[in-house]
Every structure is written in C-alpha cells, then in structure tokens.
C-alpha positions as CSV (number, residue, x, y, z in Angstrom):
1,X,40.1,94.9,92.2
2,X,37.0,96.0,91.1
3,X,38.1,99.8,90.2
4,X,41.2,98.4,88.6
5,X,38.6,96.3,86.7
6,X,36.5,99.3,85.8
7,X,39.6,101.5,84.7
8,X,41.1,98.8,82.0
9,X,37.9,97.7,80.8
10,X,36.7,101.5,80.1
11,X,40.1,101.9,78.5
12,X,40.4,99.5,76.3
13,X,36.9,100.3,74.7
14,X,38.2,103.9,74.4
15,X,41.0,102.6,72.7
16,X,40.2,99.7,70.6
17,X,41.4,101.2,67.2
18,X,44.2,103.0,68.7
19,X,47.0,101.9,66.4
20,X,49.3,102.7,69.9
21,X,46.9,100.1,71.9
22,X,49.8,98.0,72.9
23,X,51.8,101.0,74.7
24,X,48.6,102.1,76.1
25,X,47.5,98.4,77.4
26,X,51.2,98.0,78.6
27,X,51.6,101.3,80.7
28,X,48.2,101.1,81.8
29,X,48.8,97.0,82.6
30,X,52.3,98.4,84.7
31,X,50.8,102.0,86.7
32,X,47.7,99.3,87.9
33,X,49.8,96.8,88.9
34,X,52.0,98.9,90.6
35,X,49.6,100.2,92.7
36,X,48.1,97.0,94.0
37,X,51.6,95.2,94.8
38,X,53.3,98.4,96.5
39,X,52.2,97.9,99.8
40,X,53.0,94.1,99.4
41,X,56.4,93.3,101.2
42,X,57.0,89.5,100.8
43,X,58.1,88.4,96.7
44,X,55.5,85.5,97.7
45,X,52.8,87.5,98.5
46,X,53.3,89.4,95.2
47,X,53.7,87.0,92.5
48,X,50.1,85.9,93.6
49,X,48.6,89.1,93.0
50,X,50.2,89.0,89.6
51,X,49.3,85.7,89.1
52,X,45.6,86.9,90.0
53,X,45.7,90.3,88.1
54,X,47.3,88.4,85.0
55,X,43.9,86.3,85.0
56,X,41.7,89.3,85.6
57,X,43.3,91.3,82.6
58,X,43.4,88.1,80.0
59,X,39.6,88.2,81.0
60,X,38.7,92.1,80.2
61,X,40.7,91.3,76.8
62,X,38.5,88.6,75.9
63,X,35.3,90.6,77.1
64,X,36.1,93.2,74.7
65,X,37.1,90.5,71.9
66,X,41.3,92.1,72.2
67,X,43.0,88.9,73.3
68,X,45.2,88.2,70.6
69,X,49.0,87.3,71.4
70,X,50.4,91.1,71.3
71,X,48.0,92.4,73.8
72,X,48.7,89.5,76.0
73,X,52.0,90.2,75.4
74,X,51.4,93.8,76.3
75,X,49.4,92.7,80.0
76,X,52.7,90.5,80.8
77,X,55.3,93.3,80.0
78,X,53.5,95.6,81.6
79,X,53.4,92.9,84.5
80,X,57.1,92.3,84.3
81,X,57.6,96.2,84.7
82,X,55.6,96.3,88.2
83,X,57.3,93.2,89.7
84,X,60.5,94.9,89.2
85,X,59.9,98.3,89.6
86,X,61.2,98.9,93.6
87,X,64.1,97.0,92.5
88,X,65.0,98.9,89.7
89,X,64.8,102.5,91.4
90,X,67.1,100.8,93.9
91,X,69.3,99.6,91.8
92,X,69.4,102.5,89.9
93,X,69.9,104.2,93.4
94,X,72.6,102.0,94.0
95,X,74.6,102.8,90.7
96,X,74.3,106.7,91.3
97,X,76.0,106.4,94.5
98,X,78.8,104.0,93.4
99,X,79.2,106.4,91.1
100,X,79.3,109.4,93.4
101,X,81.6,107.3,95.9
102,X,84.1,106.3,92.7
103,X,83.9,110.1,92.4
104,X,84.8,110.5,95.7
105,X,87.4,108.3,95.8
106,X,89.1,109.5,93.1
107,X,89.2,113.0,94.4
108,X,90.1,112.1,97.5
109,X,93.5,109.9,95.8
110,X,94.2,113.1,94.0
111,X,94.1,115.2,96.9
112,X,96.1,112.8,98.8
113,X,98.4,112.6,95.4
114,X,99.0,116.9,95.7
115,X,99.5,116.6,99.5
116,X,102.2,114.5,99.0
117,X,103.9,116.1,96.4
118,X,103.6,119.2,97.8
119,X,105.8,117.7,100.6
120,X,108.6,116.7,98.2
121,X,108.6,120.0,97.0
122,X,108.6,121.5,100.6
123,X,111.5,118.7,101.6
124,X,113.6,119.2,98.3
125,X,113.8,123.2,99.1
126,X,115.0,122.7,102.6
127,X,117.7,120.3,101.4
128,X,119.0,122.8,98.9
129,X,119.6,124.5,101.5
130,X,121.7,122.1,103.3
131,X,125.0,121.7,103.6
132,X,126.5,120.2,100.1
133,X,127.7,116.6,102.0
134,X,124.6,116.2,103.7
135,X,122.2,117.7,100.9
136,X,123.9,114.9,98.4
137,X,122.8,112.1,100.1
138,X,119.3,113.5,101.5
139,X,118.3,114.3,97.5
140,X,119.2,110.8,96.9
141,X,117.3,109.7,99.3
142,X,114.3,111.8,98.3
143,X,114.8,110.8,94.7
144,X,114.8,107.2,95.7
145,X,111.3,107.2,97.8
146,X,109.8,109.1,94.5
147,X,111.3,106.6,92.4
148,X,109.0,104.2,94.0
149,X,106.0,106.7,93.6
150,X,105.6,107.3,89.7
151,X,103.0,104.8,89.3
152,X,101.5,107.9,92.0
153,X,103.2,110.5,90.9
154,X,101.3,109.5,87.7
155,X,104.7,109.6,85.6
156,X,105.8,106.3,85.2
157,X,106.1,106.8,81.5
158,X,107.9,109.5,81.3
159,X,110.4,108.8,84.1
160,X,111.3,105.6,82.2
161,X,111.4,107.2,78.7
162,X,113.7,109.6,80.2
163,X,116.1,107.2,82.1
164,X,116.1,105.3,78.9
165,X,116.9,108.2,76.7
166,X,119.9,109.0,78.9
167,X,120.7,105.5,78.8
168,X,121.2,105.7,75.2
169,X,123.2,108.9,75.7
170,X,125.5,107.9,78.3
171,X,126.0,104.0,78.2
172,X,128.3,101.9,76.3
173,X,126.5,98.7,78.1
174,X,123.1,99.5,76.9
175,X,121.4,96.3,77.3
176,X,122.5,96.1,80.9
177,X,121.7,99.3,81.7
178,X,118.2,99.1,80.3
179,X,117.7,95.6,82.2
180,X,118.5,97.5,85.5
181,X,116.7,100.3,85.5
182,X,113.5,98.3,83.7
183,X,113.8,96.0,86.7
184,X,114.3,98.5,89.3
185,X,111.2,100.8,88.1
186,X,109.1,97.6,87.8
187,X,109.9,96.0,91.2
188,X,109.4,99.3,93.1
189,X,106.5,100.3,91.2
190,X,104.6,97.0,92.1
191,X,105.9,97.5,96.0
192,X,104.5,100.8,96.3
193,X,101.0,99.1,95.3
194,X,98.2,96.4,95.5
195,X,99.4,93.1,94.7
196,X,97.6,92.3,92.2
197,X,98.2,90.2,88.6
198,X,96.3,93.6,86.5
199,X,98.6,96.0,88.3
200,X,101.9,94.0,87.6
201,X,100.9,93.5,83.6
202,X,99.9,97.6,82.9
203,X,103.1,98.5,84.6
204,X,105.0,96.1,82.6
205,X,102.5,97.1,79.5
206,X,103.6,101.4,79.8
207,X,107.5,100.3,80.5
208,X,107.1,98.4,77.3
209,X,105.2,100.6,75.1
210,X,108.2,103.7,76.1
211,X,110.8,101.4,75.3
212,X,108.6,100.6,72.1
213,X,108.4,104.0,71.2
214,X,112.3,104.9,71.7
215,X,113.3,101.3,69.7
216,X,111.3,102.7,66.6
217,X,113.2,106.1,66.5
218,X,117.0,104.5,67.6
219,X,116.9,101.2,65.2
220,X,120.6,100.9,65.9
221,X,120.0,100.4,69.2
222,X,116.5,98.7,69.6
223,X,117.6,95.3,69.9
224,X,119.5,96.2,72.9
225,X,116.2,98.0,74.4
226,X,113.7,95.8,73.9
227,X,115.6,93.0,75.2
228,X,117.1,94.9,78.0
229,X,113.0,96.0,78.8
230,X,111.3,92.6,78.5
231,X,114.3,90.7,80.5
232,X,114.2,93.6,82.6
233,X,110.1,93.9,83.6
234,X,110.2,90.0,83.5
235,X,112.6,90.1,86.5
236,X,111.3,92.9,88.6
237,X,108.1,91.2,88.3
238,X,109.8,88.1,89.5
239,X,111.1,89.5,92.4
240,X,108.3,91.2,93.5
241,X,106.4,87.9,93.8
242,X,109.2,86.6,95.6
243,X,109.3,89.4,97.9
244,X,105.4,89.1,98.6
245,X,106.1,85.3,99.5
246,X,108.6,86.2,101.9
247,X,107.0,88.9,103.7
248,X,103.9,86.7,104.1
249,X,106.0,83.9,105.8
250,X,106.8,86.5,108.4
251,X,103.6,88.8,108.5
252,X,100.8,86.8,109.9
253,X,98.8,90.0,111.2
254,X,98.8,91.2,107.6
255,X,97.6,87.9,105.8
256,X,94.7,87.8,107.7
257,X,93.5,91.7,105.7
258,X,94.3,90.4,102.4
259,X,92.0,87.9,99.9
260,X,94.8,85.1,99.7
261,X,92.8,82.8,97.9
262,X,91.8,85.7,95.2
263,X,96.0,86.3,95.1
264,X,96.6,82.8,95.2
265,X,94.2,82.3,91.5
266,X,95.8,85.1,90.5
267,X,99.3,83.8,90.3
268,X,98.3,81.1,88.0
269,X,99.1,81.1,84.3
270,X,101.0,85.1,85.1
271,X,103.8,84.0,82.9
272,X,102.0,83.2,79.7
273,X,100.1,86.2,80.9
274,X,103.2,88.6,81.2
275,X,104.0,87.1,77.3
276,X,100.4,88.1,76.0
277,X,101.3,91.4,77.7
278,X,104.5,91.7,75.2
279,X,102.8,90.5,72.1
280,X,99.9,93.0,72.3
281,X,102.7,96.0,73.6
282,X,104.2,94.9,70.2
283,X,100.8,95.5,68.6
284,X,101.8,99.4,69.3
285,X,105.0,99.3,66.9
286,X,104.8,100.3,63.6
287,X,108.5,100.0,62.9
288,X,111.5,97.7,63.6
289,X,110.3,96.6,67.2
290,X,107.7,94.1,65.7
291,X,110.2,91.7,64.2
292,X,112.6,92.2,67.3
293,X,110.5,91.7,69.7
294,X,108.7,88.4,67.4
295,X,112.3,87.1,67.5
296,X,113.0,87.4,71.1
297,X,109.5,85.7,71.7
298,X,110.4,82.8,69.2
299,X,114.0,82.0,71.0
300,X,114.6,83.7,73.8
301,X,111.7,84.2,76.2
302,X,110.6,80.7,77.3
303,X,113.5,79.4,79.2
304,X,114.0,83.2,81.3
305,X,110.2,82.5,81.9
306,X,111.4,79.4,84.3
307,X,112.3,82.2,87.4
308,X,108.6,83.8,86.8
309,X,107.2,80.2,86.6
310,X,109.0,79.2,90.0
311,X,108.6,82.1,92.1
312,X,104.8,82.0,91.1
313,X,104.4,78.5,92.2
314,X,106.4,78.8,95.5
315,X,104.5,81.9,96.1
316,X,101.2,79.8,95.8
317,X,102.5,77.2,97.8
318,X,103.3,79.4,100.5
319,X,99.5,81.3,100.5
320,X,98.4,77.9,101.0
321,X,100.1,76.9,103.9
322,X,99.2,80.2,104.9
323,X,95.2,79.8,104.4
324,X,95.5,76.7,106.3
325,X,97.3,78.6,109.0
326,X,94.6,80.8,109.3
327,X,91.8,78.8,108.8
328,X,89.6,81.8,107.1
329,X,86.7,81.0,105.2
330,X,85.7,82.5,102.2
331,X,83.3,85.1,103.3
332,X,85.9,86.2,106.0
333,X,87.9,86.4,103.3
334,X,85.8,88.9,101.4
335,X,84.2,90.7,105.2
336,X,87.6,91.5,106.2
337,X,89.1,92.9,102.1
338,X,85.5,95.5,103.0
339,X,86.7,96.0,106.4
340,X,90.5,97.0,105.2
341,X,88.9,99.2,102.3
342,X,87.0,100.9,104.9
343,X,89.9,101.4,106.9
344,X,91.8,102.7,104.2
345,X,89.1,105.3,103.2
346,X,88.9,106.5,106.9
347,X,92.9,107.3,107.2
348,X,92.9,109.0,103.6
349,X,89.8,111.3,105.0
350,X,91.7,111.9,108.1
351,X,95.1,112.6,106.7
352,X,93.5,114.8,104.2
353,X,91.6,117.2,107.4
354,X,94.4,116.5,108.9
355,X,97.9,118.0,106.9
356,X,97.4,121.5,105.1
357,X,97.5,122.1,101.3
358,X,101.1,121.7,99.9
359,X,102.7,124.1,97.5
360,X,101.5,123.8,94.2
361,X,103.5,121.0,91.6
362,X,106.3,121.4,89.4
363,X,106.2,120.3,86.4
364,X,105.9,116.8,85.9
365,X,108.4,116.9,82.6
366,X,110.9,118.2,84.8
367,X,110.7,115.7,87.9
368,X,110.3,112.6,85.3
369,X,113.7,114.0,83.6
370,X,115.3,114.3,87.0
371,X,113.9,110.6,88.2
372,X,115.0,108.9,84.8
373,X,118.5,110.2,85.4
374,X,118.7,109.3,89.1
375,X,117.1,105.4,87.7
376,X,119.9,105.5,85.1
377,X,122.7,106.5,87.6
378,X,121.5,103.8,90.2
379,X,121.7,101.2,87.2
380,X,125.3,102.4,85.9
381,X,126.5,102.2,89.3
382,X,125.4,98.4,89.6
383,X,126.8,97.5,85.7
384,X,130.1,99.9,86.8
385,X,130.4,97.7,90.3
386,X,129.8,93.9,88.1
387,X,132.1,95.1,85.6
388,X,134.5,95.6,88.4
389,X,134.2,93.0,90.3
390,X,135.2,91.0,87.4
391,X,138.0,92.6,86.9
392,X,139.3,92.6,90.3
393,X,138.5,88.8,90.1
394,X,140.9,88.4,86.8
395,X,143.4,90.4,88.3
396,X,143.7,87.7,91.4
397,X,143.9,84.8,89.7
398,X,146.9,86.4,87.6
C-alpha cells in the first residue's frame, strides 16, 4: 500500500493545476487499483480492498487540500473501472466469439444451402434424361420437395410473386387460386422450419408484401389477391399449428428436444399477432391495397380468425398435457434446446466433410419462375377438382 500511497500522492502534487486532473486522478485511481485486486480471486475479498483503497485515496486528496466532489468522483470511477475490468475483457471475449461462431454458423447454413442445391441440379439433369412417363412425375416430385425449401432456397418471394403472376395470367377463379397456393407456400414453408411464432409472422409478412406489390400494379384484380393472400397465409398458418399438435401427441421422443413451455407462450395472442402482421404489411402500399386491405380488416378478418384462435388453444392444451407427461423442469428444458443445437451443429459439420461440392446454381429467377408455376398448377388442379366435384354432385341429384 505504501508505494501505491507514494505514487498518487507524488502525482497529484505534480498535477494540481492540471486543468486534465480529473482524467489523470481517474486512470491513475483505475491502473493502481488494478494492480492490487488482480491477484484477488473471491468478489468478497475485493470489494474490501476497494473499500480500503477508497479510504486511503479520499485521504491523499485531503492531504494535498484536492478533495472536492469531482476528484472524489474521479477516485470512485476510476474504482468502478478496476472492479470490473476482468469481467469486461471477458465479456468482451465472449462477444467476439459469438460473433465468430454466428459467423460460422452462417457459413456453414450457406454451404449446407449450395450442397443441396447442387444436388437438385445434379437430380434434375438425370431426370431429363429419363424416360418422358417416368421423368414427368420424378420432376414433380423434385419440384414439390423444393417447394417446401424457398424459405432455404432463399426465394420465397419470388417463387410466390411468380405463382401469383401466373395466377393472374391463367385463372378465371383468382381468389381461389391465390388462397391455395398462399396456403400451400405458407404451410410448407413453416414445415420445413423451426416452430416458432417469429418464423410463422415473416413468412406470412414476405407472402404479403409480394401480393402487396402485384395488388398496386393489377387494381382490377387486387381485391381478389389480397384477400385470397391474407385468407390464404391465415390458413396455412392454421394448419401448421394443427399439424405440430398432432405430431406431438404421437412423438414423445421428440417433445422431450424441444422448449414446450417457450412454444407453448408462444402460441398465445398469434392471432391478433398474425393481424398486426397485416396492418404493418399494409404500411408497404402506396396504392389501392391500403383501403382493401383496411376493409377486409374492418369486416372480414375477425370471424376466419376463430380457426387460428382454436387450433392455437388446442395446440396449447395439448403441450401441456405433454409437459406433464414428461415432467421436465425448466432448466432441462433449456439443457436439452443446447444439447439439440449442439447436435445440430455437429451433423451440419459432418455432412459438409462429408458430401463433395455440388455444381454451381442456376439462377434463382429462373427456379422461382419454374416453382411459382408448379404452386400455381398444384392450386388449379385443387379449384379444377372442387369445381368438379360440384358439378358431378348437381348432375346426381338431377
């Protein structure tokens, strides 16, 4: 203590009329303090010394007639900075490597996102050159499983912009058509994910803002769009919770690696979320869609809401027999959501060493315009088969 003593007192006298004397009493205060508390492990054992360099400092400042409230204030911030100082370098430690791992993470997806495009492309070229029957119904096939990968693929948007564009080329039953596909793309998209609230409201948000976008430009036709797309997300999202209930009555092993009680809050309130969703999408507008889509809002959202509002609930209801079931506590909860992420990152590191570097992309125009038409075709084969039906139906009772 005594040298530490020595070196502020002779310091302070050096610079008594430095017009900088509370920088220099507060780094001095912090590089002294440091030095004395670094070899001190317990936060007990520490705040003593503080408490005991504190005094020793207020004292020099008195001896050399300097303690006024600044340069106290200067002793405790430079204090403050010592305290903290380990923990801050960790901390700061800490952030770099999240960074670095986010980083990581991200490259890895995007590796993992080439890889498996590369084997549509490598797929796709041996089925052209299959034999026409049987390459038919294998590009269907293929076309399906990348329908449920755009969110992936990274072309959600423009897959639905383009199935909607050829909706409104093609269809005479545009608002069915649009309710179809919109359902389809949002269902599938939220399968091929996490389940989680934030997911299910952007992909609604991006199918909302394309059909948005097209309603502005083809005013003739934007009532039938906007309410084909909100009906339309509003259902696949419906059905997507219901799905997720159902496989959870039935997949035990599986609840046990998810957070059910983070999924379970989740599910609270999602409808009056989903509307917020549509009111801000609207904010995006600068043309006819604003009123349109105020209108639908105003008389004809809250009673299709009811499916949303059920499904929701008997989705809850069902995670909470299921937490009961399993009897996990919170922090099992949150040791086993680690333990899956870990998991996760170890089969994406594998599969990556693992399968060789697929051929290079096509362009992602081109496979959006071939996945909107094969989303339009799937929904005009469902309006073609109702419309059908219904006939055939008339025709028997005659």
């Amino acid at each position: 203590m005594k040298t530490i003593q020595n070196i502020f007192s002779a310091t302070l006298k050096e610079n008594s009329e430095n017009p900088k004397l509370f920088s220099t009493i507060s780094e001095l205060t912090f590089e002294l303090s440091k030095k004395k508390i670094q070899r001190l492990k317990d936060d007990a054992h520490i705040q003593v010394r503080l408490g005991e360099l504190f005094e020793m400092f207020n004292r020099i400042l008195q001896s050399e007639n300097l303690n006024n409230t600044k340069n106290i204030d200067a002793v405790i911030d430079g204090l403050i900075k010592a305290a903290s100082y380990d923990k801050e370098e960790f901390l700061y430690k800490s952030i770099y490597e999240k960074e670095q791992l986010e980083k990581s993470i991200a490259k890895q997806k995007d590796n993992i996102r080439k890889t498996i495009l590369g084997t549509f492309n490598i797929l796709e070229a041996h089925i052209e050159n299959m034999d026409e029957t049987v390459a038919k119904e294998s590009l269907k096939a293929l076309h399906n499983t990348k329908l449920r990968g755009v969110e992936m693929l990274g072309i959600l948007k423009e897959t639905t912009s383009e199935a909607l564009l050829t909706t409104l080329e093609y269809s005479k039953d545009i608002e069915d058509t649009v309710f179809e596909i919109t359902k389809n793309i949002t269902f599938q998209t939220i399968n091929e994910g996490d389940f989680s609230k934030n997911r299910f409201l952007d992909i609604t948000n991006s199918i909302l803002e394309v059909a948005i976008e097209i309603a502005d430009e083809d005013q003739g036709n934007a009532r039938s769009l906007l309410s084909g797309t909100i009906h339309g997300t509003k259902e696949g999202m419906a059905k997507a919770i219901d799905n997720f209930k159902n496989e959870l009555k039935f997949a035990p092993e599986e609840a046990e690696d998810q957070d059910l009680n983070t999924i379970k809050k989740e599910l609270i309130g999602i409808d009056n979320e989903f509307v917020e969703v549509i009111k801000n999408a609207k904010e995006s507008s600068k043309g006819i869609s604003i009123q349109i889509i105020e209108d639908i809002l105003t008389n004809d959202i809250d009673n299709s809401l009811a499916k949303v509002r059920r499904v929701a609930i008997e989705a809850r209801e069902t995670l909470s027999e299921k937490i009961e079931e399993l009897n996990i506590s919170d922090n099992e909860f949150i040791k086993k959501a680690e333990k899956k992420i870990e998991e996760l990152e170890k089969i994406a590191s594998e599969k990556l060493e693992s399968i060789k570097q697929g051929e290079r992309t096509k362009n992602a125009t081109k496979e959006a315009k071939r996945l909107g038409n094969h989303a339009w075709e799937v929904a005009k084969n469902v309006i073609d088969n109702a419309i059908k039906s219904a006939k055939d139906a008339i025709n028997k009772e005659k």
